[in-house]
Structure formats: structure tokens, C-alpha cells
C-alpha positions as CSV (number, residue, x, y, z in Angstrom):
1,X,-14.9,-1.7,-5.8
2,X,-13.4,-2.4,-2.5
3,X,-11.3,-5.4,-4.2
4,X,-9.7,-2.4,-6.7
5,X,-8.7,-0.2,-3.7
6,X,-6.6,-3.1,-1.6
7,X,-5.1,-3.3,-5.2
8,X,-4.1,-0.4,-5.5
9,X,-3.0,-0.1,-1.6
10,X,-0.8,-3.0,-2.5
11,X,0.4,-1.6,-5.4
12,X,1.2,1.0,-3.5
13,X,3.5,-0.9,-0.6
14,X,5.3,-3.2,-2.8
15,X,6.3,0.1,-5.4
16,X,7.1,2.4,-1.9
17,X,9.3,-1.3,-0.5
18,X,11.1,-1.3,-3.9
19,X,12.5,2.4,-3.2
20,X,12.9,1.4,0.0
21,X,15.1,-1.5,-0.1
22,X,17.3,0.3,-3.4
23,X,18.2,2.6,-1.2
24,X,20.0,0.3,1.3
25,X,24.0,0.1,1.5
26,X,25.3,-2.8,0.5
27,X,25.9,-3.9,4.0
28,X,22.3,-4.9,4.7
29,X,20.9,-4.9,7.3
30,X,19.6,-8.2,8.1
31,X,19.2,-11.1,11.1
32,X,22.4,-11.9,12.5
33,X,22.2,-15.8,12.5
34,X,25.2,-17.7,12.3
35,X,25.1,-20.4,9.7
36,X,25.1,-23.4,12.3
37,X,21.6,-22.5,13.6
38,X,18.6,-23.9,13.2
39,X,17.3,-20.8,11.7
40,X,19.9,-19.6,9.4
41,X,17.5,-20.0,6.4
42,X,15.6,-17.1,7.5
43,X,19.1,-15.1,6.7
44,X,18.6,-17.1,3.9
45,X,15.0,-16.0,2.6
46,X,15.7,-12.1,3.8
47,X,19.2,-11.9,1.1
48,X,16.4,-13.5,-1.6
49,X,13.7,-11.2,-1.1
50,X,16.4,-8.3,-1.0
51,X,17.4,-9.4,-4.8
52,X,13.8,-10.1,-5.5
53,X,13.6,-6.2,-5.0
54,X,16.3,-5.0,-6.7
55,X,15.8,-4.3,-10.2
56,X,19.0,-2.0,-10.9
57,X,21.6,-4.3,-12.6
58,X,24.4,-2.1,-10.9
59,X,22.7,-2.4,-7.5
60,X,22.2,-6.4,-7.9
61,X,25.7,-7.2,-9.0
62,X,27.1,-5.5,-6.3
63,X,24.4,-6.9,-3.5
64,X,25.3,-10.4,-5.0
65,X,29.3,-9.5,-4.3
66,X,28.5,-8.0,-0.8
67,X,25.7,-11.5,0.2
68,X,29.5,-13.4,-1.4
69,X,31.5,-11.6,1.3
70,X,29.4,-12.2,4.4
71,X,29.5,-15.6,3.2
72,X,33.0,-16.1,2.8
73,X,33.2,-14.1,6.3
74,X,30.9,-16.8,7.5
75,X,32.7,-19.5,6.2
76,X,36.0,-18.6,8.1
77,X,33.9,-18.1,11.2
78,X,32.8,-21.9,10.9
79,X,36.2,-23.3,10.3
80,X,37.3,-21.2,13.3
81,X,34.6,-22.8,15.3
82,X,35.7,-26.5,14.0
83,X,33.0,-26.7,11.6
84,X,34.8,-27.6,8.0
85,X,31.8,-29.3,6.7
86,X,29.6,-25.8,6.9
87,X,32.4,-23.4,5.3
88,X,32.6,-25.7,2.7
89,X,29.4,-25.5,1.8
90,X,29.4,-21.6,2.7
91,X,32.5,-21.5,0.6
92,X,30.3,-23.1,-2.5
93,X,27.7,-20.4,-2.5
94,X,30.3,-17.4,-1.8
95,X,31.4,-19.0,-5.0
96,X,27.7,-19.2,-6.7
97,X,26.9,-15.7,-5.3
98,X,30.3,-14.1,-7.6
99,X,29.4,-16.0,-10.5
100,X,25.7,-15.0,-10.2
101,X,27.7,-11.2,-9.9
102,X,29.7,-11.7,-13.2
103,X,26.4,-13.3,-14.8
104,X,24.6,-9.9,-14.0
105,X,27.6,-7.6,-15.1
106,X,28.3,-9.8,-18.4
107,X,24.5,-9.0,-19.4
108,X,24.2,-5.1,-18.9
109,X,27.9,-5.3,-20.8
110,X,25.8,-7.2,-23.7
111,X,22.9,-4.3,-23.3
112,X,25.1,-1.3,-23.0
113,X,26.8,-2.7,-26.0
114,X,23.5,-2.5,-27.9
115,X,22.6,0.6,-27.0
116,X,26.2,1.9,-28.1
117,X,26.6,3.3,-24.5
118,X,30.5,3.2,-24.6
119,X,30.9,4.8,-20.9
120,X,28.1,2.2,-19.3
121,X,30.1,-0.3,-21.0
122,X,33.7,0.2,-19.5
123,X,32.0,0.8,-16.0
124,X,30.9,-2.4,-15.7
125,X,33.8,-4.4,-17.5
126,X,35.9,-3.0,-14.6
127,X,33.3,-4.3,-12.2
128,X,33.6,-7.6,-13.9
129,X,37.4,-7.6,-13.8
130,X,37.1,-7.2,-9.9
131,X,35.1,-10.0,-10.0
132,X,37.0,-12.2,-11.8
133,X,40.0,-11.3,-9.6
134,X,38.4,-12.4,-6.4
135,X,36.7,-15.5,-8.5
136,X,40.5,-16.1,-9.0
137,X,41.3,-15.5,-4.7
138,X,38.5,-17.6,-3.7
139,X,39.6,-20.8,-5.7
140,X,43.2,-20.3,-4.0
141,X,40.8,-20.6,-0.3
């Protein structure tokens, strides 16, 4: 009986976090490591278990496109700092981060396509566009 009840308690703290953390602006809050520490993959794990909680399509894309900027804002902090080798690699997942975006976008198109939602539809091919355009911006960096 008692195992049913921390069940349900559980239940209970992961449905209340998912509210929670939908309700965030996409500028998260989140540890402010820069990308040279030691402990930057905590930054890391927090931006995951954000996405691991956000189950709105909308709400993901544009998470993945605002985790793409603070990388990108990253990367030019590291090149400032004589780092090359970091923003490079910060520069690959700002990169991953957009595509993962489009990805998202590209499959409620496919969805709101099916369901003959017209409105849904050219929402989020706008939102795609946008990305593509700063897809295109990032490969000029």
C-alpha cells in the first residue's frame, strides 16, 4: 500500500514539474557556466532535462532555437577569449541544436497536414523559414 502512495506522490511531482518547466521563457534560467569549465556539462544535462519536459512541439522547437543562440553567444565568447578550438565545437552544436529545431517543426507540419489544420500548418512553416534563414547565417560564421 505504502509502495502505491510514493507512486502516486511521484506521479504527482513529475506531472506538477512538467507545468512547471512549460511555463518557462525561452530564456531559461539555468547555471551560468562558461563552456571552458570543468563543469560546463551540468549546463549541459540542465538544457536536456528541460527538453526531456517539454512535450509541446511549439514550445520545443523554439527551446531548441533559444539553447542554439546561447550557444552561438557562447561560441563568440570563446573566440574572444582565444579559444578557437571550443567555439568550433560550440559552433557544431548551435548548428545540431537548429537542425534538431527544423526536425521538430518539419514533423508537426507533417501532423497538422493530416489533421487538415490549414492555420497550424502555415504557423509553423513560417517558423521553419526562420530557421532555415539563420541555418543559412550560421554557415556564413
Amino acid at each position: 500500500m505504502r509502495k502505491v502512495i510514493i507512486v502516486f506522490i511521484l506521479l504527482g511531482f513529475i506531472i506538477s514539474a512538467n507545468h512547471v518547466l512549460a511555463a518557462f521563457p525561452n530564456d531559461l534560467p539555468g547555471p551560468k557556466i562558461n563552456p571552458d569549465s570543468k563543469l560546463y556539462f551540468l549546463k549541459v544535462w540542465w538544457e536536456k532535462i528541460v527538453l526531456l519536459f517539454t512535450f509541446d512541439a511549439k514550445a520545443r522547437a523554439e527551446r531548441y532555437e533559444a539553447f542554439a543562440e546561447k550557444r552561438l553567444t557562447e561560441a563568440k565568447e570563446m573566440v574572444s577569449k582565444g579559444k578557437p578550438e571550443i567555439a568550433e565545437k560550440l559552433k557544431n552544436v548551435y548548428q545540431k541544436y537548429l537542425d534538431k529545431a527544423k526536425n521538430v517543426i518539419n514533423k508537426e507540419i507533417q501532423k497538422a497536414i493530416e489533421k487538415g489544420k490549414e492555420g497550424l500548418k502555415q504557423q509553423l512553416e513560417k517558423m521553419a523559414e526562420d530557421l532555415m534563414n539563420k541555418i543559412k547565417e550560421s554557415i556564413k560564421l
